[in-house]
C-alpha positions, 0 to 999 in steps of 0.5 A: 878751128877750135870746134872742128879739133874738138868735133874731129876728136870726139870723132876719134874718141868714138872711133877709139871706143869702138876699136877698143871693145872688150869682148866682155863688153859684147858679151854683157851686151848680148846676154842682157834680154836673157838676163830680163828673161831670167827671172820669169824662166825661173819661175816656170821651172821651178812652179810648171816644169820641175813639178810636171817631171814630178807628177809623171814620175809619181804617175807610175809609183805607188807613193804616198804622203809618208812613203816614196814608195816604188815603181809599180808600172801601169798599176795606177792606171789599172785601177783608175779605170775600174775606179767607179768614182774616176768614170764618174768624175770625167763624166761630170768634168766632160758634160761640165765642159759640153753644156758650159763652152757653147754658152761662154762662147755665144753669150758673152758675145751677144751682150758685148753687142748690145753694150757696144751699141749702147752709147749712155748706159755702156759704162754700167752694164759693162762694170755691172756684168764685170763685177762678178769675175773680180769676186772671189769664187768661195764668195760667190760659192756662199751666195749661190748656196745661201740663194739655192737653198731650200729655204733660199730666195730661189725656192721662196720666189719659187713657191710664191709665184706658185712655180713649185709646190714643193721646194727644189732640191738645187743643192742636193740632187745630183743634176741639179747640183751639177747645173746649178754650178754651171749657172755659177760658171757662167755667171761668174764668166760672162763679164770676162769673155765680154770685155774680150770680145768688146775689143774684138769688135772695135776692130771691126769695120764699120763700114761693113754695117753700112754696107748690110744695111744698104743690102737690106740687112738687119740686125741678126742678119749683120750679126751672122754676116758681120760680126760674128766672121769679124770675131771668129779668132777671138770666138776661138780663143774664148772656145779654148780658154773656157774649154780649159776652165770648165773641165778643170772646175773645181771652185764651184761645185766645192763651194756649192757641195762643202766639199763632199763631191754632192749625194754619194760623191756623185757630183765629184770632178776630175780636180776635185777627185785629186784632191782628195787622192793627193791631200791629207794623211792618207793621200796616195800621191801617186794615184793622185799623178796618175789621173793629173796625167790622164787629165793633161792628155785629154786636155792636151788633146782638146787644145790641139783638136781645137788648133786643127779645127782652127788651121783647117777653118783659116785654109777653107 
């Protein structure tokens, strides 16, 4: 009897405690996740959003370090177009792009293979090609400069083997420069998209691999039959992150050149071109906004052709 007083009144207690919310109470409740999410908004207005406005802004302005300067129209981008070292940068900054993705694409996906197929020595090639994505990139920039110099280990290698007769100018030839940083890039890359694309393959079936088999598949025919459908999304999302970070390539080539931009500048990039128009005590911020701007739109652009192809591909 005791117990069901006590049960009932507990009951009634609960029941009293619902009946008597304050809307303040319901209020605090629905405002918490936007509370927890409070922090993380902040930030991207204050470091994404705040600073975007400003670049368009400044796009259109002829600003500098010490000026705010005044609204000059299309000017900036006038000259930006005439600016010979501009077409040299989005030259350098798209082939950069064209020659690296292909490679970042396919094979990172090739060794996570083989690794995934290696049951003793998985643990040691995946932390051996892993181990140059958590280097810095000015670490690896001094190695790959010390290894490409003309009195490098490459060009002493080079001339015992009786490759060259003459050492090869890696650090100061253009395209040389501009491939040898590449090779940076994928070497630096490959460890990343290879962990990304063990995952994928966990997920595949392995009873599609049986299957080939029995049809008298073999290895590189279960490669393009199997494998390589089982991880298209993944092939898709390796595709536009690597895309983003060739054409944004900035480490690298300054590392590899001590932030000349090469011979003549011939080796400059787009992020290397705006940082020498928005730094120092000469820095012209707003030509510096205006060919960020330009930047954002073609990669802008490159995303959303990127997300058509990929819609497209799905409907297919």
């Amino acid at each position: 009897m005791t117990a069901t007083a006590t049960r009932d009144g507990s009951r009634w207690r609960r029941g009293r405690g619902l009946r008597h919310r304050s809307p303040l109470a319901t209020h605090r409740w629905y405002a918490t996740p936007w509370l927890f999410l409070l922090p993380a908004l902040a930030v991207i207005v204050l470091m994404v959003l705040v600073p975007f406005v400003n670049t368009l802004q400044l796009a259109f302005t002829d600003s500098t370090l010490l000026r705010t300067g005044e609204f000059v129209g299309v000017d900036n981008f006038r000259r930006m177009f005439a600016d010979e070292r501009f077409t040299t940068a989005l030259l350098n900054s798209t082939l950069y792009t064209v020659c690296v993705v292909p490679v970042m694409v396919v094979l990172p996906l090739m060794l996570a293979v083989l690794i995934s197929t290696t049951d003793r020595l998985a643990g040691f090639f995946r932390t051996t090609m892993y181990l140059p994505v958590v280097m810095s990139p000015v670490v690896v920039g001094l190695i790959w400069t010390n290894m490409l110099d003309k009195r490098g280990l490459v060009n002493e290698l080079a001339g015992t083997l009786g490759i060259a007769a003459a050492p090869f100018p890696f650090l100061s030839d253009r395209w040389l420069l501009l491939f040898s940083a590449m090779f940076v890039t994928v070497w630096m890359g490959l460890g990343y998209y290879m962990v990304i694309y063990l995952a994928a393959l966990v997920n595949i079936d392995r009873s599609l691999y049986d299957a080939a088999a029995v049809d008298g598949a073999g290895p590189v025919r279960a490669f393009l039959s199997v494998t390589v459908p089982g991880v298209r999304s993944t092939m898709a999302l390796v595709t536009v992150l690597s895309s983003v970070a060739a054409f944004r390539v900035f480490g690298e080539i300054y590392v590899l050149t001590n932030g000349t931009g090469g011979v003549g500048g011939g080796d400059l990039t787009m992020t290397m071109l705006i940082q020498r128009e928005g730094t120092g005590l000469q820095a012209r911020t707003g030509y510096a906004g205006a060919i960020s701007l330009v930047m954002f739109v073609i990669l802008g652009g490159l995303l959303l052709a990127q997300l058509a192809a990929q819609r497209k591909q799905r409907n297919t």
